[in-house]
PLY file of the C-alpha trace (Angstrom):
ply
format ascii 1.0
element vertex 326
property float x
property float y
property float z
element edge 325
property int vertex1
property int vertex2
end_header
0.00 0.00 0.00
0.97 3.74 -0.73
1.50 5.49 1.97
-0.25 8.92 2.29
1.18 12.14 3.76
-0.37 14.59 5.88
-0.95 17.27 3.21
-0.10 21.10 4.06
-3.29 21.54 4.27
-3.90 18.78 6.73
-0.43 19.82 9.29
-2.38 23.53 9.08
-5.33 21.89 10.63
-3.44 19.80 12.92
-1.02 22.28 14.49
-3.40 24.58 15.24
-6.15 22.59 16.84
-3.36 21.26 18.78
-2.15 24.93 19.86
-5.78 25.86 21.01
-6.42 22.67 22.80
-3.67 22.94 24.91
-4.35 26.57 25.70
-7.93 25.23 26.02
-6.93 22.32 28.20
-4.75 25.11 30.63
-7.78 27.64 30.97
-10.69 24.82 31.69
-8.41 23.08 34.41
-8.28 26.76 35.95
-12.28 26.94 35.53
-12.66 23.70 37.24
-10.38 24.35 40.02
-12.27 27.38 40.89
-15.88 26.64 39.69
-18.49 25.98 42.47
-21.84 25.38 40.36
-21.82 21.19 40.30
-23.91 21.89 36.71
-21.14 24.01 34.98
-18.24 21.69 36.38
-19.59 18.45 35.15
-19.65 20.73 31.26
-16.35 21.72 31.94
-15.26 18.36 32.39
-16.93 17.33 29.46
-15.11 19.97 27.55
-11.85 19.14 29.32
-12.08 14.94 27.97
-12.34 16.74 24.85
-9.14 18.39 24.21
-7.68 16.33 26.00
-8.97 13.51 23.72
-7.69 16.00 20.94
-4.26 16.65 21.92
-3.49 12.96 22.63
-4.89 12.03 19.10
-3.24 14.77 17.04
0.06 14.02 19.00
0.05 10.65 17.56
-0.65 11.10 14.05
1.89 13.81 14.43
4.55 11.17 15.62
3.60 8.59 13.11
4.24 11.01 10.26
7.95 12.12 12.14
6.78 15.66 12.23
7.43 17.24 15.77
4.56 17.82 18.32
4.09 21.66 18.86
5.33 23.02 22.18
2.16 24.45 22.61
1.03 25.53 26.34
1.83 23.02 29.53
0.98 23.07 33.70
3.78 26.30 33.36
1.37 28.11 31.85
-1.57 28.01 34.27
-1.62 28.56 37.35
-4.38 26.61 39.55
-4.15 28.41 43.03
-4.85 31.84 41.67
-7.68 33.39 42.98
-10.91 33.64 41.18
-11.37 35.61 37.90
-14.13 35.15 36.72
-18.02 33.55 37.44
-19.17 30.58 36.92
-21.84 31.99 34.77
-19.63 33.53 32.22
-17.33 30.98 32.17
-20.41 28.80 31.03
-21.55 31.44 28.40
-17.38 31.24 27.42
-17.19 27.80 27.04
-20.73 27.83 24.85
-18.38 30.08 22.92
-15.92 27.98 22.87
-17.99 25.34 21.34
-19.59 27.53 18.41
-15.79 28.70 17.45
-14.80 24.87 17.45
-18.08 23.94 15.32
-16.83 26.71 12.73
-13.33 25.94 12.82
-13.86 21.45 12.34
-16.49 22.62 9.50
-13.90 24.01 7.74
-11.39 21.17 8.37
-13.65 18.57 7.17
-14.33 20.26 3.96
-10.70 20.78 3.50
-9.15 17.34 4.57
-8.78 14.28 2.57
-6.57 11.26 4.32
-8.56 8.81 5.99
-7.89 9.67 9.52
-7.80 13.35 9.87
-11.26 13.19 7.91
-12.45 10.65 10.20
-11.30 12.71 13.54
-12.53 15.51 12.09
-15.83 14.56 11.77
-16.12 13.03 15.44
-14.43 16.94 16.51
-17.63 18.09 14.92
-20.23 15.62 16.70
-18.59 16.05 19.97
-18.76 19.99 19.62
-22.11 19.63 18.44
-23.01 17.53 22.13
-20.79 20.03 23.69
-22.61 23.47 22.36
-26.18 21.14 23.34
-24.77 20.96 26.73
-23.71 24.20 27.57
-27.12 25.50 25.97
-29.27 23.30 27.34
-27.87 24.78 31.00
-27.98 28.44 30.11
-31.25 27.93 29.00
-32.16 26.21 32.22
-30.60 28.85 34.43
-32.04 31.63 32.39
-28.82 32.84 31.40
-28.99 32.19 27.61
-29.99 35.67 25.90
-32.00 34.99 23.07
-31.91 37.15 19.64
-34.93 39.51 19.03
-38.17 38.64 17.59
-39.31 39.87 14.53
-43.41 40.05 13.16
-43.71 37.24 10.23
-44.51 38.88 6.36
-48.20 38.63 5.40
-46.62 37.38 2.13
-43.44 36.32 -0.20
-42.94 39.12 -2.53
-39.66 40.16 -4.39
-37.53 43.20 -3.83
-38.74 45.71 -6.14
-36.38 48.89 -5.02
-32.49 49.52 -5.76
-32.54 51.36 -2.90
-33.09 48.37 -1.23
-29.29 48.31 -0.99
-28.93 51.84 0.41
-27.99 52.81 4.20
-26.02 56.30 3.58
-28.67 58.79 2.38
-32.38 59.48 2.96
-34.55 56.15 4.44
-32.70 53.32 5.68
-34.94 49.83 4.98
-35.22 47.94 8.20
-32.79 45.53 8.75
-33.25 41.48 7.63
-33.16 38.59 9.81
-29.86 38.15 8.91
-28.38 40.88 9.49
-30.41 40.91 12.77
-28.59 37.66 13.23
-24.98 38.69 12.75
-24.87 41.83 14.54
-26.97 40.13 17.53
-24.30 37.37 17.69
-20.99 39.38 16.97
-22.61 41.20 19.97
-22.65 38.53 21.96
-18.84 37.24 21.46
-17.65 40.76 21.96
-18.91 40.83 25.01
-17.11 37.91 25.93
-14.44 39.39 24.42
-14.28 42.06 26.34
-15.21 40.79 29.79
-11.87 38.08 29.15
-9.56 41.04 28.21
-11.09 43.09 31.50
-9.80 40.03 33.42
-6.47 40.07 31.59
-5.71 43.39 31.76
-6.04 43.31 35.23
-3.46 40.28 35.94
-1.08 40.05 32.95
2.43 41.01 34.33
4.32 42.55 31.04
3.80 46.53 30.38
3.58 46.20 26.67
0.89 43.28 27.13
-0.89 45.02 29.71
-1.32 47.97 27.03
-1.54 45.94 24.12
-5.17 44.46 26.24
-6.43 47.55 27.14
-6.49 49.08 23.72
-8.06 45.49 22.87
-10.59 46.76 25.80
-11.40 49.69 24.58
-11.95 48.86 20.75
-14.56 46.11 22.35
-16.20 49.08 24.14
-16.60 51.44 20.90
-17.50 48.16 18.57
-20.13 47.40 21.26
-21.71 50.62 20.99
-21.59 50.60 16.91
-22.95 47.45 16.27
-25.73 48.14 19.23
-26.84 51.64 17.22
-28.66 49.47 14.04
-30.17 47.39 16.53
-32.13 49.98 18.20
-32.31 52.04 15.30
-34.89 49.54 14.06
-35.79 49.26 17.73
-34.98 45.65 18.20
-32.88 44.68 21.47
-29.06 44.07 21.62
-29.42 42.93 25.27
-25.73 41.16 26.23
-25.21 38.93 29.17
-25.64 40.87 32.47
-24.35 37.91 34.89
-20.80 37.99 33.62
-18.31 39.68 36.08
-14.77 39.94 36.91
-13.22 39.82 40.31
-10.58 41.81 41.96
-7.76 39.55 41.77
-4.40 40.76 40.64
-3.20 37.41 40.79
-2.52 35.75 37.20
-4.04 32.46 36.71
-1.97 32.39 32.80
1.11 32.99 31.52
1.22 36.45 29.68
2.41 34.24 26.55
-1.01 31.78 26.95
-2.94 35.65 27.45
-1.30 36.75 23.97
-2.11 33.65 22.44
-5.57 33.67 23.67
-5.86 37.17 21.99
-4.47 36.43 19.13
-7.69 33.30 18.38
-10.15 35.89 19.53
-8.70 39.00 17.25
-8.45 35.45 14.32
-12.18 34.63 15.21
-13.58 38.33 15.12
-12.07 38.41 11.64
-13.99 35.40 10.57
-17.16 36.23 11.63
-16.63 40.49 10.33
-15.86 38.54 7.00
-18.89 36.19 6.87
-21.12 38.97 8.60
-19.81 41.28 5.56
-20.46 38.63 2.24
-24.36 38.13 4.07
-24.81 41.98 3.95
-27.05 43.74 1.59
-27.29 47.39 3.37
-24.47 49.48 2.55
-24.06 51.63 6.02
-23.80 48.26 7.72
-21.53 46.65 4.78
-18.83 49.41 5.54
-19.32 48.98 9.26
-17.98 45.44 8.74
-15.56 46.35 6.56
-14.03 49.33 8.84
-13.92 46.66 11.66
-12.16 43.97 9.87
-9.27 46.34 8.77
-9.15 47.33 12.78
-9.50 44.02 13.58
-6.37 42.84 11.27
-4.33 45.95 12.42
-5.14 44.22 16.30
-4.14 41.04 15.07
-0.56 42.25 13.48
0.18 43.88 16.31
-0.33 41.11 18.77
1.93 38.83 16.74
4.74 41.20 16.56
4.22 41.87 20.48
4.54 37.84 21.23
7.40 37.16 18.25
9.04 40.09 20.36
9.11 38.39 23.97
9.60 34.94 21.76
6.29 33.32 22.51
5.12 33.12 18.72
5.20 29.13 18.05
5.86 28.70 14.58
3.79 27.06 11.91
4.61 24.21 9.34
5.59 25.92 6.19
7.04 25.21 3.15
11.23 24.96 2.63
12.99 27.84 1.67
15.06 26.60 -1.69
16.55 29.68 -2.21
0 1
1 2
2 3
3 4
4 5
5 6
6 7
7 8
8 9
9 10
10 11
11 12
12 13
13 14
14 15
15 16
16 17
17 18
18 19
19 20
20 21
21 22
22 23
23 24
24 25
25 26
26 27
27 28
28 29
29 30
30 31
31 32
32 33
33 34
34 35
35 36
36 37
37 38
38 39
39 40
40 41
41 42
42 43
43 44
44 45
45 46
46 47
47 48
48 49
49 50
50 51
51 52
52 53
53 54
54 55
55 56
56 57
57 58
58 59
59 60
60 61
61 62
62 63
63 64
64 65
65 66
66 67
67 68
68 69
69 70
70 71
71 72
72 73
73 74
74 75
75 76
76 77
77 78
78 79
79 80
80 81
81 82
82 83
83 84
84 85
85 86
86 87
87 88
88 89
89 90
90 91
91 92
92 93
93 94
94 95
95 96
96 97
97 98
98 99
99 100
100 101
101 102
102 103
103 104
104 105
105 106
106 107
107 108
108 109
109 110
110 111
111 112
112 113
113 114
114 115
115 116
116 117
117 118
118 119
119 120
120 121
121 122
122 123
123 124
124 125
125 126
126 127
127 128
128 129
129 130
130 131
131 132
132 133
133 134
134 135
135 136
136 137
137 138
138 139
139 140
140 141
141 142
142 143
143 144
144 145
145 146
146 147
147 148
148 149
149 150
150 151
151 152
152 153
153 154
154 155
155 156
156 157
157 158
158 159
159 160
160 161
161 162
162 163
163 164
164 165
165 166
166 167
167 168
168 169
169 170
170 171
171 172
172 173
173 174
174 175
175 176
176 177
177 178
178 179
179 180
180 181
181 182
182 183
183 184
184 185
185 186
186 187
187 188
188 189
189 190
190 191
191 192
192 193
193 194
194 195
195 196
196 197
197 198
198 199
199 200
200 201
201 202
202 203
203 204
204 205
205 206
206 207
207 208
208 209
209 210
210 211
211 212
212 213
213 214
214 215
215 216
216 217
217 218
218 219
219 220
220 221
221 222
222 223
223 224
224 225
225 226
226 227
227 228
228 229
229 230
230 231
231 232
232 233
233 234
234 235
235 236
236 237
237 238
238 239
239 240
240 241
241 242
242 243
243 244
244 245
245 246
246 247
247 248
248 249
249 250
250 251
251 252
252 253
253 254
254 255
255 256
256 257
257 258
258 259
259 260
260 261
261 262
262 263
263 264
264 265
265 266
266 267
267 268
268 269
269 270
270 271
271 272
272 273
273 274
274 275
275 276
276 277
277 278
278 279
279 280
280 281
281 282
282 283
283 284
284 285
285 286
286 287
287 288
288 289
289 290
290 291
291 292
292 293
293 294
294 295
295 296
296 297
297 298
298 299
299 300
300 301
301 302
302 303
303 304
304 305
305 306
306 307
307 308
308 309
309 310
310 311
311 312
312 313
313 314
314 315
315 316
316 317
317 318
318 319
319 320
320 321
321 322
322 323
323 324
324 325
């Protein structure tokens, strides 16, 4: 029999779900350690089997192909006797996070993939993700934490878009917005929050100047993009309600590494693009088409400057990449 490679493609999957499991695996152990709801702790042990699963799975088709396992985060980078950061609410609404970014992320693996076994585990990363995302749903809606989009009245009929103004958003009367637009700026609402409540909590503990400011810029872009996104909901008068049990403690204390906190930036700045970028191509009103696209090129500036911050204080893991023939 032929044997097959891992493909580019496939080592580009690999390594990074590897990367954010272990960072994944380093931040849940914390949330267990400090989590006193039995509910959320039996989740987060669910989540925790999963990377865990992950990292020991990846590892060996890693070793079987002699390419080297990533370096990725360890116990160094946690630290379990910190105080408390956060709640145990948000870290439930974080880990339901968690789960949608890992549902987008395997979606796109599995489409992309082609040896037997990377297909294969990527398609059981998608059903466990999918049981995970149940999970941490099913809770939030039993603890009345899960904030639900708005509603919207239903048509009296199907009829076709008869107006080129349709498109418009700049000048004169702005058409109300459509579901799915609703949708998108509902739901980026909802992970900057998160966003924004993790980089409060960061801010607060990381230990490096230039990381401390680096977060709080992070901070207050969250804030203004908040308040932006927010202004076409109730424009139409529709709610952007975000979660109002998440909270951060006093603690000064680090639980992570400043190079895990960079890291952890740098897959929220990476998943803010993503969803600016599908949030943009679903967009047929104008004003809120060059939102978007004003926060992606923000949002890539973030992202460029976080990697040269962690390549500075050497915590910028590389890739695979091709070989240099020059």
């Amino acid at each position: 029999m032929t044997t097959i490679h891992l493909s580019a493609t496939e080592k580009g999957f690999l390594w990074t779900n590897y990367m954010v499991d272990s960072m994944a695996m380093c931040c849940i152990e914390y949330f267990i350690e400090k989590c006193e709801d039995p509910e959320i702790q039996e989740v987060l042990h669910f989540a925790l089997e999963l990377s865990t699963l992950h990292i020991k799975l990846i590892s060996k088709m890693f070793i079987k192909e002699n390419h080297p396992v990533p370096i990725g985060f360890t116990k160094g980078d946690v630290n379990l006797s910190a105080p408390r950061l956060f709640s145990d609410e948000f870290v439930l609404f974080y880990t339901h996070q968690l789960a949608n970014l890992g549902l987008s992320f395997y979606s796109k693996a599995l489409s992309m993939v082609a040896r037997k076994d990377v297909h294969g585990f990527y398609k059981e990363c998608i059903s466990s993700s999918t049981e995970l995302n149940t999970k941490t749903k099913e809770l939030l809606l039993k603890k009345g934490l899960y904030v639900r989009p708005p509603y919207i009245a239903d048509p009296s009929q199907a009829e076709m878009i008869s107006k080129k103004s349709y498109l418009k958003g700049f000048i004169g009367e702005k058409r109300p917005l459509t579901s799915l637009e609703i949708s998108n700026l509902f739901f980026n609402i909802q992970n900057i929050e998160v966003t924004k409540t993790l980089l409060i909590g960061f801010v607060q503990v990381a230990d490096t100047k230039d990381v401390k400011d680096f977060l709080a810029r992070g901070k207050e872009i969250s804030t203004k993009t908040l308040k932006e996104l927010q202004s076409f909901l109730e424009a139409d008068d529709l709610s952007s309600a975000t979660p109002w049990y998440t909270y951060v403690s006093d603690s000064t204390v680090s639980p992570f590494s400043d190079k895990l906190i960079m890291f952890h930036a740098s897959i929220l700045s990476g998943g803010g693009i993503e969803q600016y970028g599908f949030s943009l191509a679903t967009i047929m009103r104008r004003d809120v088409g060059a939102k978007y696209a004003k926060l992606l090129s923000e949002m890539m500036t973030v992202a460029d400057d976080g990697m040269n911050l962690m390549i500075k204080h050497n915590w910028m893991e590389q890739p695979p990449m091709a070989t240099e023939h020059k």
